[in-house]
Backbone as numpy.savetxt, mean C-alpha at the origin, in Angstrom:
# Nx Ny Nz CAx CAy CAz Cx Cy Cz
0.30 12.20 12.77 0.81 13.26 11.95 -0.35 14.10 11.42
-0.94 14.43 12.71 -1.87 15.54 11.70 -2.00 16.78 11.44
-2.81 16.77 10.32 -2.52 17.81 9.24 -1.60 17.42 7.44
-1.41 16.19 7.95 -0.04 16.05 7.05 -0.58 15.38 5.84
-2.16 14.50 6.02 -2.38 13.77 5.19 -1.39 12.38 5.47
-0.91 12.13 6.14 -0.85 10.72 6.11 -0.86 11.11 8.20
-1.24 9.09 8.55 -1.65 8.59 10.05 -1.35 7.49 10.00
-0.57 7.36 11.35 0.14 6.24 11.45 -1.12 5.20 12.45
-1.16 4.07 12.62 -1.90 3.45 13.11 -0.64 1.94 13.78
-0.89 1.50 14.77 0.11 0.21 15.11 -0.87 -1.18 15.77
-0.36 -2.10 15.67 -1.28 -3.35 16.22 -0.70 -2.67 17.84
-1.32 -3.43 18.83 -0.94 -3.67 20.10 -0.15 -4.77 20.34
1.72 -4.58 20.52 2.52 -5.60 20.79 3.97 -5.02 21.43
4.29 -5.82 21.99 5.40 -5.06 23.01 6.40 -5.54 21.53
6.62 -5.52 20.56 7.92 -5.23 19.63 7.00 -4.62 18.07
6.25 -3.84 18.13 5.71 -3.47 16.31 6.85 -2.70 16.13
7.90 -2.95 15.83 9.03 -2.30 14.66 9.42 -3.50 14.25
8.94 -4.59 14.31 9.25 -5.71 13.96 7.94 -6.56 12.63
6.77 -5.82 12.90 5.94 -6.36 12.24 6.06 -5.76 11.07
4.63 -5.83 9.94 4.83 -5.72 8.69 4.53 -4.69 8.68
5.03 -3.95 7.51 4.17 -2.54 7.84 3.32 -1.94 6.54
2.30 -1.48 6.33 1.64 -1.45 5.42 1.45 0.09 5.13
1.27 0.71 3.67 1.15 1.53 3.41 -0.78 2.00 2.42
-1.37 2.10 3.00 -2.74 2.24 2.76 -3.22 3.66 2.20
-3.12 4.26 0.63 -3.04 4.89 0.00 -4.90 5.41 -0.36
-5.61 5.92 -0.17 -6.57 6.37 -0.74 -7.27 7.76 -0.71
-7.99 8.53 -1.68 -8.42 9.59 -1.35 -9.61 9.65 -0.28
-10.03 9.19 -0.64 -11.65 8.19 0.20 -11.35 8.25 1.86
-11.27 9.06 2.93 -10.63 9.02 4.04 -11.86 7.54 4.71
-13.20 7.33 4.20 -13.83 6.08 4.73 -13.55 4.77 3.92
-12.52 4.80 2.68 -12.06 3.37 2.28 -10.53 3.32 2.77
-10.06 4.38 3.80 -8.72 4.38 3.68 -8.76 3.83 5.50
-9.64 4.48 6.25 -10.70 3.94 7.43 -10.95 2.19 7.83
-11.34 2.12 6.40 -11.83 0.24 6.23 -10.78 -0.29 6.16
-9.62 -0.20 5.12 -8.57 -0.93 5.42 -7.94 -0.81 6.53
-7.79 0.08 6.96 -6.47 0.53 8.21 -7.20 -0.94 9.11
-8.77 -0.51 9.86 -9.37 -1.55 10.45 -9.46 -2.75 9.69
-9.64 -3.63 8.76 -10.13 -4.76 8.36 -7.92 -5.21 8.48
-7.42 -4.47 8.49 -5.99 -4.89 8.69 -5.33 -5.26 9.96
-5.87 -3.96 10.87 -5.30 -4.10 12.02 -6.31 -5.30 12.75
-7.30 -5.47 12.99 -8.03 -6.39 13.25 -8.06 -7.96 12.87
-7.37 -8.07 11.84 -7.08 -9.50 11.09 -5.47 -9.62 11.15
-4.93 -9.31 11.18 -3.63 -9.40 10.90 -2.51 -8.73 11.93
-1.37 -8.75 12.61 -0.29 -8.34 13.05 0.21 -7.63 12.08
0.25 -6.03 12.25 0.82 -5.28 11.29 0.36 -4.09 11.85
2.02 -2.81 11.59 0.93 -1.60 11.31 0.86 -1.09 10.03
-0.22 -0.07 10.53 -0.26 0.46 9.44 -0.65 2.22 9.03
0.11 2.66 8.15 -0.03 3.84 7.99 -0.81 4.13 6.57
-1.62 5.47 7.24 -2.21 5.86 5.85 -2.17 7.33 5.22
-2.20 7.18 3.97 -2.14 8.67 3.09 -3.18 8.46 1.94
-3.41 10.35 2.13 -4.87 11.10 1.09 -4.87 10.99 0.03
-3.21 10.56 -0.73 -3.00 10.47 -2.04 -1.82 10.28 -2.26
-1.66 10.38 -3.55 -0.23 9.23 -4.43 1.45 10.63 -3.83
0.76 11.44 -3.77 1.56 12.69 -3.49 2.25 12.30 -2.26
1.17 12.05 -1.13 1.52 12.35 0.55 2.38 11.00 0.17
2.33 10.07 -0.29 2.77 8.66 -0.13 4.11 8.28 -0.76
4.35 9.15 -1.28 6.00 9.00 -2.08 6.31 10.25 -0.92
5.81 11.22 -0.55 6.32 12.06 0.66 6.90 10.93 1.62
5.50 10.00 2.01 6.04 9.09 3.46 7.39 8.16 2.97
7.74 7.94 1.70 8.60 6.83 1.63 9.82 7.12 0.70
9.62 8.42 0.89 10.78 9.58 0.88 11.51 9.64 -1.08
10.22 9.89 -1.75 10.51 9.61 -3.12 9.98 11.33 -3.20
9.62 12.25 -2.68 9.02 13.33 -2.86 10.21 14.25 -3.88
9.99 14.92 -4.42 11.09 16.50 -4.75 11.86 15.47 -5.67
12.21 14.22 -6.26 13.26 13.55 -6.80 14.10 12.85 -6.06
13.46 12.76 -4.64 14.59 11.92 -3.48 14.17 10.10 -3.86
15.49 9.78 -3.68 14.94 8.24 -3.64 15.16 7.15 -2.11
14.16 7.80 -1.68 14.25 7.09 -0.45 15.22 7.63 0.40
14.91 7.56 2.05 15.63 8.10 3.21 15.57 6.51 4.13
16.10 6.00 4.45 16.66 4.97 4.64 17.30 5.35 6.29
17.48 6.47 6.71 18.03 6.38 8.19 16.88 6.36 9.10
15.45 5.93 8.69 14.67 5.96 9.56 14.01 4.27 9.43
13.78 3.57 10.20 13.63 2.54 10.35 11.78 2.32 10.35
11.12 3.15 10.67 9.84 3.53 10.66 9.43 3.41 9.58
10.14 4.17 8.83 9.58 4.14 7.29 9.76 2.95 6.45
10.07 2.02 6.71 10.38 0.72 6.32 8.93 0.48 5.92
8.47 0.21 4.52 7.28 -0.30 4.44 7.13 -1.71 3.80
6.28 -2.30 3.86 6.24 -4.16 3.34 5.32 -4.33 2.04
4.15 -3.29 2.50 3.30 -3.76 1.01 2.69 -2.64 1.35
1.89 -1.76 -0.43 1.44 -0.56 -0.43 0.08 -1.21 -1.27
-1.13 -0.33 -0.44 -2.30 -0.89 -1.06 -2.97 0.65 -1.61
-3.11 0.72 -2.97 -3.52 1.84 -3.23 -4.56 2.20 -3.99
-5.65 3.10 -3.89 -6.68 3.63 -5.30 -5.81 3.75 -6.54
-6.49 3.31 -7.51 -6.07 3.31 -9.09 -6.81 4.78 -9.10
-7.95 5.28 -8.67 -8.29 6.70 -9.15 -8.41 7.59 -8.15
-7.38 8.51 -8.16 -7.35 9.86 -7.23 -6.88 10.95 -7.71
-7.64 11.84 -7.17 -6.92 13.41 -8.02 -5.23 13.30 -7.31
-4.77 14.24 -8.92 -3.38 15.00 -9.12 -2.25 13.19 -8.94
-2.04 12.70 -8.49 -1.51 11.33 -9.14 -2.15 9.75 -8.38
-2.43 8.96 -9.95 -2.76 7.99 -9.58 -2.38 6.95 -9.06
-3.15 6.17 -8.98 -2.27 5.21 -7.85 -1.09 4.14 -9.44
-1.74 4.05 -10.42 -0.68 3.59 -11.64 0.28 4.24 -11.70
0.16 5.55 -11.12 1.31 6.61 -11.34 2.35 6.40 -10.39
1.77 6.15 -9.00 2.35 6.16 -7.73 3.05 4.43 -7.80
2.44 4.17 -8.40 2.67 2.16 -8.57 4.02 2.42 -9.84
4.29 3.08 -11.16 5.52 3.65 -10.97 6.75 3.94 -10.85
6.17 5.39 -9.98 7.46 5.97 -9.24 8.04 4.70 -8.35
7.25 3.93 -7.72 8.06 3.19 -6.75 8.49 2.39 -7.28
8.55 1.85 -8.81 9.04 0.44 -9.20 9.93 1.05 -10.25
10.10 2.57 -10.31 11.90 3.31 -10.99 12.60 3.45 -9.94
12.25 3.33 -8.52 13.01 3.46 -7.78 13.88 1.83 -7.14
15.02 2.44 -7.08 15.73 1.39 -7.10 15.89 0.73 -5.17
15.19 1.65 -4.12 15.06 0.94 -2.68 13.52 0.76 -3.05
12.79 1.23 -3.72 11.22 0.78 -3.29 10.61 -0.20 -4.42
11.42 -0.40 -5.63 11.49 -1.33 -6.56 10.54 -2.95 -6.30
11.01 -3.55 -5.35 10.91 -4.58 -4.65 9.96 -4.58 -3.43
9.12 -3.65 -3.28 7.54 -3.66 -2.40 6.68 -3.53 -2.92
5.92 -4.87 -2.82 4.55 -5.42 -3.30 3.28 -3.83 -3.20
3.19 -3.99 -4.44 1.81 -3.33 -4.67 0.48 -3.49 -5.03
-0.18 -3.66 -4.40 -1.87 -3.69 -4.83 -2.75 -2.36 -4.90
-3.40 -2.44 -6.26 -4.16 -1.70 -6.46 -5.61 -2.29 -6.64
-6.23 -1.11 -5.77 -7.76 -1.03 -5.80 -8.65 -0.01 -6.48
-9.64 -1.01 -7.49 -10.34 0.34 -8.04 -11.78 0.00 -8.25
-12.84 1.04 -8.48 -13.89 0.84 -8.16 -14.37 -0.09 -10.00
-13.67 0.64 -10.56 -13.88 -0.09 -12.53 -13.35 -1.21 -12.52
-13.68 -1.87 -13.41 -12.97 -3.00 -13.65 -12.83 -3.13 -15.36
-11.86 -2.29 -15.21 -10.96 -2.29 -16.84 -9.75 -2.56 -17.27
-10.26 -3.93 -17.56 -9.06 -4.81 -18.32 -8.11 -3.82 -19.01
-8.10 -3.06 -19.39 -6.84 -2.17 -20.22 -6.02 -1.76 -19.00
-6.87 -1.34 -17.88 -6.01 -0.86 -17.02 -5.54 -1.72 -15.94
-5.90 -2.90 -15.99 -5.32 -4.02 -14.41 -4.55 -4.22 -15.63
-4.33 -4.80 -17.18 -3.19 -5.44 -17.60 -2.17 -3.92 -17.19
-2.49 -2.84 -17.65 -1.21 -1.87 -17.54 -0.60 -2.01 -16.20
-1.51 -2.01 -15.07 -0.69 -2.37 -13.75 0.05 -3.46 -13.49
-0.53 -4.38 -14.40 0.41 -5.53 -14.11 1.98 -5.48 -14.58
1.66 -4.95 -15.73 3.07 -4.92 -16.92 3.95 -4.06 -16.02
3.36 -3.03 -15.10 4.36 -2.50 -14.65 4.31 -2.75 -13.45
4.12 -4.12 -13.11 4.64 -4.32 -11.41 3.48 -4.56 -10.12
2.12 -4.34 -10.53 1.60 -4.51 -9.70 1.06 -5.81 -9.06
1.40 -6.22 -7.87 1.16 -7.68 -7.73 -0.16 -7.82 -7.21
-1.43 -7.36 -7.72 -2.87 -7.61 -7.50 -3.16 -6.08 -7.70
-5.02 -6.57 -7.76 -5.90 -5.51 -8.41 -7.03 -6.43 -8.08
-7.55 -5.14 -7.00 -8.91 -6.06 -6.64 -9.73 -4.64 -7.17
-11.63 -5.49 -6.87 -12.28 -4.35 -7.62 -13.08 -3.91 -6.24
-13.62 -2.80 -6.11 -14.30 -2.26 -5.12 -15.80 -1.77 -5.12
-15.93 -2.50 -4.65 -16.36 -3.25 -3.09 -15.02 -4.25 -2.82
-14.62 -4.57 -1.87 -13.59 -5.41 -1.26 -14.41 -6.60 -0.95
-14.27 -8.02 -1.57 -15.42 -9.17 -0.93 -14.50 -9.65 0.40
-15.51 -10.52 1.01 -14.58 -11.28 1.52 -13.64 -11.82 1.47
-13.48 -12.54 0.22 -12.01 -13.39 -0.07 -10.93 -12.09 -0.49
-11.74 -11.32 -0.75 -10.40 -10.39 -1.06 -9.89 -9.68 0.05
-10.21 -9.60 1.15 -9.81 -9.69 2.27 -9.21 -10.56 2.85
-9.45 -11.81 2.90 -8.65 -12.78 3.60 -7.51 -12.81 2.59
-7.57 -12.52 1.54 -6.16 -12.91 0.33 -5.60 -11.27 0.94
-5.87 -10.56 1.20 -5.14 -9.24 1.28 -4.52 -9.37 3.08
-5.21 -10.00 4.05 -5.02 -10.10 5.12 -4.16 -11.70 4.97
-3.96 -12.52 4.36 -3.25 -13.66 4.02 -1.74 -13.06 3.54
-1.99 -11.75 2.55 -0.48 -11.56 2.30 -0.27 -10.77 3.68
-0.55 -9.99 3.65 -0.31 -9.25 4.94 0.84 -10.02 6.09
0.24 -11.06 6.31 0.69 -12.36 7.42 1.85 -13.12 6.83
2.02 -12.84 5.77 2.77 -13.68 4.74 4.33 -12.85 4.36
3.82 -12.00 4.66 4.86 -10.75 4.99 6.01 -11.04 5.95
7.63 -10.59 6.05 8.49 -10.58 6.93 9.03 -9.20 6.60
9.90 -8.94 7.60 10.37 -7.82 7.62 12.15 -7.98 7.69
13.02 -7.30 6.52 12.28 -5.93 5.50 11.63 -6.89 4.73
10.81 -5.89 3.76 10.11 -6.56 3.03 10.13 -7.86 2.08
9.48 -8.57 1.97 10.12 -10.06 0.37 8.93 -9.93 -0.44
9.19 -10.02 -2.06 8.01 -9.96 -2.51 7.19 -11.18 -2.57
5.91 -10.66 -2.55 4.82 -11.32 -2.61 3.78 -11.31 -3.92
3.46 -12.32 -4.35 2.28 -12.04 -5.53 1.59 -12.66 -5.14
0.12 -11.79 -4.90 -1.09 -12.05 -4.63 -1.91 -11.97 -5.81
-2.96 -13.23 -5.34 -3.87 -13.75 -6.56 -4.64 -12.36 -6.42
-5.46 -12.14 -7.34 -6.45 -11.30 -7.51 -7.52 -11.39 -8.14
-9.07 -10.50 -7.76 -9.73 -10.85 -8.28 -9.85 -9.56 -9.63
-10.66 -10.13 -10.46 -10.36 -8.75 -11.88 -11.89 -8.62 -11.70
């Protein structure tokens, strides 16, 4: 989809409408780069990505006041991994819209941010976010992010992932 700000990416498998599907949120087009790869490479899943909190309620059809479009099977997403800081809405913001919405309510969200401020991982939590890692991404926070990933079925079930603060 280009031009659009969001790119779809798929594992190699004769059925991916069946795998998990991930939604990889960042302004950063080289941290949005790292996940797509450290995902598709570790894990069975695709995965799509967007420039910001905007394009990403576009992809999962929350844009203009819509709540979700549901006749497309594509758009089915499992878990949304997003920046806590990006221009025009944040990923707390975007973390949210999807948890007033009553189809996207129930998909696991992780947020990633480069700070590590306790005022703001408790606010994500209170409102729904099931992890908050800090950036740089370590190893274990990869295998715990590539662990839920795998841990995933389709449609989505929630998941709470440990995190590091």
């Amino acid at each position: 989809m280009k031009g659009t700000g969001i790119r779809r990416a798929k594992m190699a498998s004769s059925s991916t409408e069946k795998l998990p599907h991930v939604l990889a949120v960042d302004d950063s087009s080289v941290d949005r780069n790292i996940i797509q790869q450290l995902l598709l490479t570790n894990s069975a899943c695709r995965v799509t990505t967007a420039e910001n909190g905007e394009k990403a309620l576009e992809f999962l059809g929350l844009a203009h006041g819509q709540d979700s479009c549901t006749c497309n099977s594509d758009l089915e997403v499992n878990l949304v991994i997003t920046d806590y800081s990006m221009p025009g809405m944040t990923g707390y913001e975007l973390l949210k819209k999807m948890k007033e919405s009553p189809t996207m309510k129930n998909i696991p969200v992780v947020i990633l941010s480069s700070e590590n401020n306790p005022r703001r991982i408790e606010l994500c939590k209170k409102e729904g976010a099931n992890g908050f890692y800090k950036k740089p991404l370590t190893l274990t926070d990869i295998d715990q992010l590539v662990s839920s990933v795998k841990g995933l079925s389709y449609p989505s079930k929630k998941k709470h992932i440990i995190a590091r603060e």
